[in-house]
Every structure is written in structure tokens, then in C-alpha cells.
N, C-alpha and C positions, 0 to 999 in steps of 0.2 A: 643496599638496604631493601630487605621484600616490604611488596605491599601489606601485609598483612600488620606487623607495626607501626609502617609511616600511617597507615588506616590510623590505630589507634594510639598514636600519639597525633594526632589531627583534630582533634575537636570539628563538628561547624562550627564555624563563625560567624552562625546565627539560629537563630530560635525558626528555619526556613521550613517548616514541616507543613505538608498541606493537609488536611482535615479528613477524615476518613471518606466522609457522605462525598464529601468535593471529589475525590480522586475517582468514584466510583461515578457520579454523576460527569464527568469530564472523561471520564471511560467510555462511556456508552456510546458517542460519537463515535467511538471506531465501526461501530454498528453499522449504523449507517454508512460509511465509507467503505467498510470491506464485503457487505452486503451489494453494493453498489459493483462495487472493482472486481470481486470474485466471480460474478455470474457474468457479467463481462469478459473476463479474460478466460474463463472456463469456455463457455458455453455462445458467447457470442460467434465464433470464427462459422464455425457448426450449426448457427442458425444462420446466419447467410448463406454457408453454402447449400445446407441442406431444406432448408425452410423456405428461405425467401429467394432461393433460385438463385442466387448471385455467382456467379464464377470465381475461384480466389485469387485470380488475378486482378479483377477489379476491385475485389473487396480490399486487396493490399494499398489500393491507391485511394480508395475512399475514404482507409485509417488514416493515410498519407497525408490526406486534407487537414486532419482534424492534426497531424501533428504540427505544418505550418501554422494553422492558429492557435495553437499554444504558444508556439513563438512570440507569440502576440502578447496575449490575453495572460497568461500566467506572472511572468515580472511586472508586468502593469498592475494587475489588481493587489501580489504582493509588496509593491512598492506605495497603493491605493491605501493600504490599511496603515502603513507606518506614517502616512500625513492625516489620516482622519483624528479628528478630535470631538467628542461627545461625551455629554455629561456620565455615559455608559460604558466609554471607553474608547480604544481605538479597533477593537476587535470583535466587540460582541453584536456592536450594531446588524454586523453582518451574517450573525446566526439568526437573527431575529426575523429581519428583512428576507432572506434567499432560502430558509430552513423549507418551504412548503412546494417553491416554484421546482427547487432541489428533486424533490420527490417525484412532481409532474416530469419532469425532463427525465426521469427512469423509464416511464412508461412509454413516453416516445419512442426511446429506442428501440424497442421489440416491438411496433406498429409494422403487421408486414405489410408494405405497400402492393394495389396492385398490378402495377406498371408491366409489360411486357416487354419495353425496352430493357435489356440487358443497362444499356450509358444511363436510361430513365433509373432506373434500381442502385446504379453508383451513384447518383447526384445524390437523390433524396438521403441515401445511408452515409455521404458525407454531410449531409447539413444536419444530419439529424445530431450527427455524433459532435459536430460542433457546437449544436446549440448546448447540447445535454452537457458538453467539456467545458462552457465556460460557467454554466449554472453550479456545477460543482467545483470549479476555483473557486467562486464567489464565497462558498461553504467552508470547503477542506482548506483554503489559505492561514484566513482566518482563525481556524477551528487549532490547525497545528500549530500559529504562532504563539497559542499561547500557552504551549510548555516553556517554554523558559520563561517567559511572564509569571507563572504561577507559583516556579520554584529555583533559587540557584544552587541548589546542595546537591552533590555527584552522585551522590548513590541516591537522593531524594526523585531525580531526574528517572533512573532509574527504577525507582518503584513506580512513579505515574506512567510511565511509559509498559511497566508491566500488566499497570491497570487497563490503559487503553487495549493493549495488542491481545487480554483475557477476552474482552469485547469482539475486538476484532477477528479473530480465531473463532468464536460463539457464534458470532455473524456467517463466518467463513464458513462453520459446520453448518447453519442451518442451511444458509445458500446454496455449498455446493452437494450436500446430501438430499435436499426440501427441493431442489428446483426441478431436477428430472420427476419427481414423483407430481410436485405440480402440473407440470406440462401435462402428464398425462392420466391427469383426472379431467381435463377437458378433453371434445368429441374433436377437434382437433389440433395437431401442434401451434400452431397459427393464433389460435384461442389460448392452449394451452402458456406457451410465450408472455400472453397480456396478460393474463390472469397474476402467473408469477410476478411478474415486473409492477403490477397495482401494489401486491401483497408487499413488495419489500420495497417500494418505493414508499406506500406512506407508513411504514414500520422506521425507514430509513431516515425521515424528515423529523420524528417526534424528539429524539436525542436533541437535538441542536435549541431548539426551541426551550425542554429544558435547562441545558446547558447556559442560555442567556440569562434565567432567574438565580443561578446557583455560581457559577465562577467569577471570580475578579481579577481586576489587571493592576499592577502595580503604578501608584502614581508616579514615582520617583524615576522611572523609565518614559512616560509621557511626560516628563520635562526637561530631557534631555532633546537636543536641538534637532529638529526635522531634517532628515536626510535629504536632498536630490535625488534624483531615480538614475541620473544618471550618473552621482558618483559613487549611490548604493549598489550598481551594478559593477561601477570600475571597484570599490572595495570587496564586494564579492571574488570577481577575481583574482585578487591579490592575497586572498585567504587560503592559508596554505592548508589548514584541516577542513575549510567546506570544499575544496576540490577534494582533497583524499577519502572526506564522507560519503559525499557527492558519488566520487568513483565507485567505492565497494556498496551504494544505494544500487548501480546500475549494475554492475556484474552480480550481487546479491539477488536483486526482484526480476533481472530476465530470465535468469534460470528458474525462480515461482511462475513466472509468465507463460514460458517456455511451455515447462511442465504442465501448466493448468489447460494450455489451451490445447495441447495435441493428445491428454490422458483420453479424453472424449472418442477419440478417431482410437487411438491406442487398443484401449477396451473393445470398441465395437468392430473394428476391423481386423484387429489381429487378435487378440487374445480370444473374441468370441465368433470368428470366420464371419462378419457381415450381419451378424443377426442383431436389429434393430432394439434396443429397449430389453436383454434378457437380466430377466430375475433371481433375487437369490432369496431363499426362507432365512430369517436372523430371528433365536429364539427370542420372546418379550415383543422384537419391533416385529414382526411378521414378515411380509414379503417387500422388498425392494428394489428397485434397479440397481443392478450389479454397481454400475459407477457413484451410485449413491452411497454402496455400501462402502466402496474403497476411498470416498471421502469420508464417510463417518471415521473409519479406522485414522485417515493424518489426522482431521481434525483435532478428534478425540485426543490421541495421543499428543500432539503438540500442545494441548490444553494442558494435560497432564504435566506435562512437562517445563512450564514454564516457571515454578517453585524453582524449580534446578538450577536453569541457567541465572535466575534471579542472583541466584547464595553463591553461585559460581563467580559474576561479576563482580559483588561484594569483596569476597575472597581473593578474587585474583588482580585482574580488571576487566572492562567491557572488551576492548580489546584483543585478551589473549581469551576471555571466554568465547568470545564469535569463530575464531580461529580454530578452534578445540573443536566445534559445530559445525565449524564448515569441512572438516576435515572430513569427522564422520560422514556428512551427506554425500561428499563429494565420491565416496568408495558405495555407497549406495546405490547413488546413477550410474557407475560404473556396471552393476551388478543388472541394470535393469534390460542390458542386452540381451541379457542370457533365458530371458523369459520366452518360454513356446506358448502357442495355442493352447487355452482349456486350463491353463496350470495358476488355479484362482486362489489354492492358497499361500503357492510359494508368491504369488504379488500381492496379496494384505498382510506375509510377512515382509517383505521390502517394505510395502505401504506402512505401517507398523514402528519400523526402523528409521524411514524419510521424517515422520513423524514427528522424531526426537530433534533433528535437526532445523525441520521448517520452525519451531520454536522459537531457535536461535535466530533465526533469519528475520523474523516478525519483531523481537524485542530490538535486539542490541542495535542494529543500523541504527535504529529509532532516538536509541539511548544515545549515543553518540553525538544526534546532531548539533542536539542544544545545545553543546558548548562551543560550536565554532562560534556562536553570535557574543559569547564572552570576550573571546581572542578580536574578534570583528571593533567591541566597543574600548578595550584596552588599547589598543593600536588607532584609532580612529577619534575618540571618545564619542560617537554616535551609537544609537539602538535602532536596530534593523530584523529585529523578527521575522517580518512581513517580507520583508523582501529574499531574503533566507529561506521562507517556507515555500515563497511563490517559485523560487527559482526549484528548491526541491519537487514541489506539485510537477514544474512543469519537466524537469527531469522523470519523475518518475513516471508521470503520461506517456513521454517520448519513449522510457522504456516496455512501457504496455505495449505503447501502438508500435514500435519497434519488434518488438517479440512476434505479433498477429502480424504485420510485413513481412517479415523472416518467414515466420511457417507458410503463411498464404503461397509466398512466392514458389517454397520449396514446394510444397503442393500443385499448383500447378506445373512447375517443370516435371515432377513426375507425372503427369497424365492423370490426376484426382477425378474422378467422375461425381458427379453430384447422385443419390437415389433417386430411382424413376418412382412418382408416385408414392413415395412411402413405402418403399417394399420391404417385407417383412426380411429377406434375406438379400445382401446386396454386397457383392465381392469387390475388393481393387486388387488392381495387376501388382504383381511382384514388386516391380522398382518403387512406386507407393506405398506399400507394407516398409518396405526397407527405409523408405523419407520417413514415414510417421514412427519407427523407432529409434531411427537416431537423432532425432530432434526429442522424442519422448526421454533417452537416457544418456548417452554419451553426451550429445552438444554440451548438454547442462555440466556437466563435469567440467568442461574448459571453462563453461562460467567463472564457476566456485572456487575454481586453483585461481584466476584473475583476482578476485574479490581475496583468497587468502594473502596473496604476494600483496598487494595494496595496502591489508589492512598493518602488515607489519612497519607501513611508513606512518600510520596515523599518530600527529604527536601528543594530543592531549589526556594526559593521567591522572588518575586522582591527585596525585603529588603537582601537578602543575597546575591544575584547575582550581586546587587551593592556592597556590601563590595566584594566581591569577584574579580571584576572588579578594586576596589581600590588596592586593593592588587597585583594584577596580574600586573598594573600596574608599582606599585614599584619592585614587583619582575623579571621585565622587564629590566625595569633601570640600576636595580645592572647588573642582568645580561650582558647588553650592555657596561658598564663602566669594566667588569674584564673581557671580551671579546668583542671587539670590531668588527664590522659587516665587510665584507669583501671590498676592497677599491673601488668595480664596482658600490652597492650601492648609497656609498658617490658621485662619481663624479657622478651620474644619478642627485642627489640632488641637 
């Protein structure tokens, strides 16, 4: 039986639609987040080595820091929100409270300190990244648990996740096209760095904060009975679609990761022979640095492009549309070996092309996750959002700071030299050129074939999701008839 029938012999089985202003008000959070996480995995590696003097072998073990305390800090504070209880909710408290300090902890991180110890320059850029790592759990935990809070309807999931990733993409263009041109409207990098990090840091903070006046949480879910943390963690595991999620989360975002952080070195070391910051004229925007322009171009187009994969998931399922997108990209990166010095439109045609893909890659993982926490409460009869998002957060952390370990390392083994002084022209040796493109295009391709084989075991379909929701339902029911909800409900009714 295709999906296209079982769709429409399906009714929902409920009136579960979220509200236009809501979806778009609960979008905007991606802002902040991908504003945050892009110029990070862009542009961070490349200011420590190149800004703030750091060597990339240190800098590999100072991300290293920040990924043991995720360890920590991510299933905690995701398991924190699934016991809070307030007249506001279990979740929003915490856009309210961490939305501002959120923003300060951006700008921290591009503080370039000015220590002369090389180990003095790792410590500080480990603490700094932990502090800034847990201030944005506090946020992004929260902020994601409550997609499925918001809606249980498959393709409804769907739509709010297209709304978000519109955002986040917006975010994604302005960051990674707006950041180099900030940098260098100040008199130097160093300035230039904080300047940017102010600007999208309190840009980054104001979403969340509206977000608390405008979203709601379901009560019927806050009175489902308080999980443990520790058997929220042993239920996790036992969750056969949040591991399969889980999995194509990581082989999905290393290969974005990947890609984002070595395009930087890519561009200026091979593509333009060393020369620091060169320019392109774009008619309407006038002049910009080259790497700005080859982010306008993915952005732009994944922007474009996410109508597409929306109708596609509809149509087909989330599943075989990610699959269909990854396949594409995956012949993309393949192509990006092939690129010589100087050949800047055959790479905004690739760029162009990756474009249509990164779409894929921003939506569907996303679309997907919510429903493991359905399977999670049918099997269980607990709600665990929070603990779901936190373990994703810190998943997906591990695959940032993962990716920037990878490259750092690779870089140093090939003999990486940092610029002397900001020199306007600044060569690396062969075996370096050769690290920084096969991390730029081939690795990424192993990714992608990973994340496609994986995604073919994912079990949740439209078709199950609705029985699933039937069920859930009933097992609701009982639940409320052999405990009945507490008597503040009822008289609100």
C-alpha cells in the first residue's frame, strides 16, 4: 500500500494544527541557535589558529574539554526540564531565565585573550567554550523539547520544523555571508571578531524571550508521571528509533560540520593561493569576500529549496525524502576534488548544487526526531521530551566539537603554519593543501553514504505513527480513569 493513500485514508486524529503566528514565532529560535552554531563551526577553528595564535593541536583538546562537559551538563539539564513544574510550564521557564546570559556567553567566546603561553591560550579557550556550552543547553534544551509539545501530527511535525530550519538557514545566511564582512569593517581582526559576536549575540537572545510570551505546553503531558534521570537515560537507550535518529543526527551534521569549518582554509589556501580576505563584485550587493559570496549562494539556495523537500516528505515520507537528498549531496562532495586554484565559478556551481541538499539535511533529521518520544511513552507510559532533546543537544555538540578535533588534528599532522602577522599573502605546503581538501569534499561523502545506510533502518512512518497515536491515545484514557488529574485542572475546564 503506497503512502500516498494510507496519507489519505488517515485522517488526524485531532484538531492538532499549530497556529500560523506560533509557528513562525517558535521559528525564530532557530536564529539564535544557527546564528550561534554557524559562525562557530565556520569560522571558529580559523580564529584560533589564525587570530588568537592558538596551534591546532591545542585547540583540538580545548574543544575536547568542552566535549567531556557536555557529558555532564547536557542529560542533566535535559532530564532538569522534564521534572520542573511551573505555573508557565516545564519548559519555558527556561527561555525566560538563560535567553540574555545566552547571548553574553557568545561574545565571550571571540574575546581574544592576551596570554603568551601557548597552555595559557588552551585553558582560557577551554573554559571559555564550556561556559558559553552550558549557557546554551540551558536554552536550546528547552527551546527543542518543545516540538513535540506543541504538536502530535506527522506531517504537522513537519511543517513546524520547516518553520524553524526557514529561520535557521536565514540565520545561517546572514552569519555565514555577514561575518567575514564584519570582521573586517573593524581596524583589526581581533575587534573585528567582537564586534560580530556582540551583533549576533544580542540578535541571538531576543527570539527566546519572545518565544516565552507566545508558545504553550501541553498540560496532559505535565501530568503524566515524572521520569527518573536515570531510567530516562536507561529508556533512552532502549529506544530503537532515538538510536537510529540519533545516528543519521551524527553522520548527517559532521559532514555540515566538516564542510563548514575547513571551506574557510579551502577558499583562502587553495582556491585563492593564500591570499587573505579576496573580494568578489556581486551585482545589487557590491563587493564581498569571496567566502561570503559562496555562503550567500548554499544559503540562499537551501532557503529556496525547502518548499521542495517539505511536498516531498508529504508525498512520500521523511525518510525516503532525506535519502533522495542525501544521495544528491553525497555525488556533490564527490565532485569537490576536482576543483583547481582560481576556478570560482565552477565552486558556486557545486556551491549551488550542495545547496539543494543542505536543505535536506537542516529539515528532515529534525522532522524525525519527535516521534521517537511517542514510541518512548507507548512503551514506557512516561514523557520525556527534555531528556530526548538534552541527549540530542549533547549528541549534536559532540558532533561539532568532534568535527573541529578531526580537522584540528588533521591539520596539525600536516605541518599547518599559522599567518605571520596578517600577511596579505601566506602559502601552506603541499601535504596541507591536500589535508584541507579532502576533509573539504571526499571525507564528507563517507559521511553521507553512513547517514543513507542508517536511515533505511529508521522504523517510524506515517502509517505507524498514526497507530501509534491511536494507541497512545487509549493508553491515555486508562491512564486518566485509574488516576485521575489533579482538581486545579478540572476547575480551569
Amino acid at each position: 500500500m503506497g503512502s500516498n493513500s494510507s496519507h489519505s485514508n488517515n485522517p488526524p486524529l485531532s484538531n492538532d494544527k499549530v497556529p500560523l503566528l506560533t509557528k513562525i514565532i517558535y521559528g525564530t529560535g532557530d536564529w539564535g541557535m544557527a546564528s550561534f552554531n554557524t559562525v562557530r563551526q565556520i569560522f571558529y577553528l580559523i580564529f584560533l589558529t589564525d587570530v588568537v595564535g592558538l596551534k591546532p593541536g591545542l585547540a583540538s583538546f580545548a574543544v575536547l574539554a568542552g566535549i567531556i562537559w557536555d557529558a555532564i551538563n547536557d542529560p542533566i539539564i535535559g532530564a532538569l526540564s522534564d521534572r520542573v513544574k511551573t505555573r508557565w510550564g516545564r519548559r519555558r521557564p527556561f527561555l525566560l531565565i538563560f535567553a540574555i546570559p545566552f547571548g553574553f556567553a557568545f561574545v565571550m567566546l571571540w574575546w581574544t585573550p592576551p596570554w603568551e603561553s601557548q597552555i595559557a591560550l588552551m585553558i582560557h579557550v577551554a573554559l571559555a567554550y564550556m561556559i558559553t556550552d552550558t549557557l546554551q543547553t540551558l536554552i536550546t534544551v528547552p527551546f527543542l523539547s518543545l516540538t513535540p509539545e506543541m504538536t502530535e501530527d506527522y506531517d504537522e511535525r513537519t511543517s513546524l520544523t520547516t518553520f524553524r530550519m526557514f529561520f535557521n538557514l536565514m540565520a545561517s545566511l546572514a552569519a555565514a555571508a555577514g561575518a567575514p564582512a564584519i570582521v573586517d569593517m573593524a581596524p583589526t581582526p581581533q575587534q573585528g571578531y567582537l564586534l560580530m559576536a556582540s551583533i549576533f549575540g544580542a540578535l541571538g537572545a531576543l527570539p527566546f524571550l519572545t518565544m516565552f510570551f507566545v508558545t504553550r505546553e501541553r498540560e496532559e503531558h505535565a501530568e503524566l508521571p515524572t521520569p527518573e534521570i536515570r531510567d530516562s537515560l536507561k529508556a533512552a537507550w532502549n529506544n530503537k528509533p532515538f538510536r537510529i535518529a540519533t545516528a543519521i543526527n551524527v553522520l548527517n551534521w559532521v559532514t555540515f560540520d566538516l564542510i563548514g569549518l575547513m571551506l574557510p582554509f579551502f577558499l583562502t589556501y587553495w582556491v585563492e593561493g593564500g591570499v587573505q580576505r579576496s573580494n568578489m563584485t556581486i551585482p545589487v550587493l557590491g563587493t564581498l569576500p569571496f567566502e561570503s559570496v559562496v555562503f550567500l549562494v548554499l544559503m540562499t539556495t537551501a532557503i529556496a529549496a525547502l518548499p521542495i523537500w517539505t511536498w516531498l516528505a508529504r508525498h512520500w515520507n521523511k525518510r525516503n525524502a532525506y535519502i533522495v537528498g542525501m544521495l544528491f549531496w553525497a555525488v556533490v562532495q564527490l565532485l569537490i576534488i576536482t576543483i583547481q586554484p582560481g576556478q570560482r565559478t565552477y565552486i558556486l556551481t557545486l556551491t549551488f548544487l550542495a545547496g539543494i541538499s543542505v536543505s535536506t539535511a537542516h529539515v528532515l533529521p529534525e522532522a524525525l526526531f519527535p516521534d521517537v518520544v511517542e514510541w518512548d511513552e507507548l512503551m514506557t507510559g512516561r514523557r520525556r521530551e527534555g531528556t530526548y532533546y538534552g541527549l540530542k543537544t549533547f549528541i549534536r555538540k559532540i558532533t561539532s566539537a568532534g568535527a573541529i578535533f578531526l580537522a584540528s588534528q588533521v591539520l596539525a599532522l600536516s605541518n599547518y603554519r599559522s599567518p605571520t602577522a596578517q600577511a596579505a599573502v601566506f602559502q601552506q605546503s603541499p601535504e596541507t593543501l591536500l589535508a584541507i581538501r579532502i576533509l573539504t569534499g571526499p571525507a564528507g561523502t563517507v559521511f553521507l553514504i553512513g547517514a543513507i545506510v542508517t536511515a533505511f533502518f529508521y522504523p517510524v512512518s506515517r502509517e505507524k505513527h498514526a497507530r501509534m497515536r491511536r494507541l497512545l491515545a487509549r493508553q491515555r484514557a486508562m491512564q486518566a480513569k485509574n488516576h485521575p488529574i489533579s482538581p486545579a485542572p478540572k476547575k480551569a475546564q
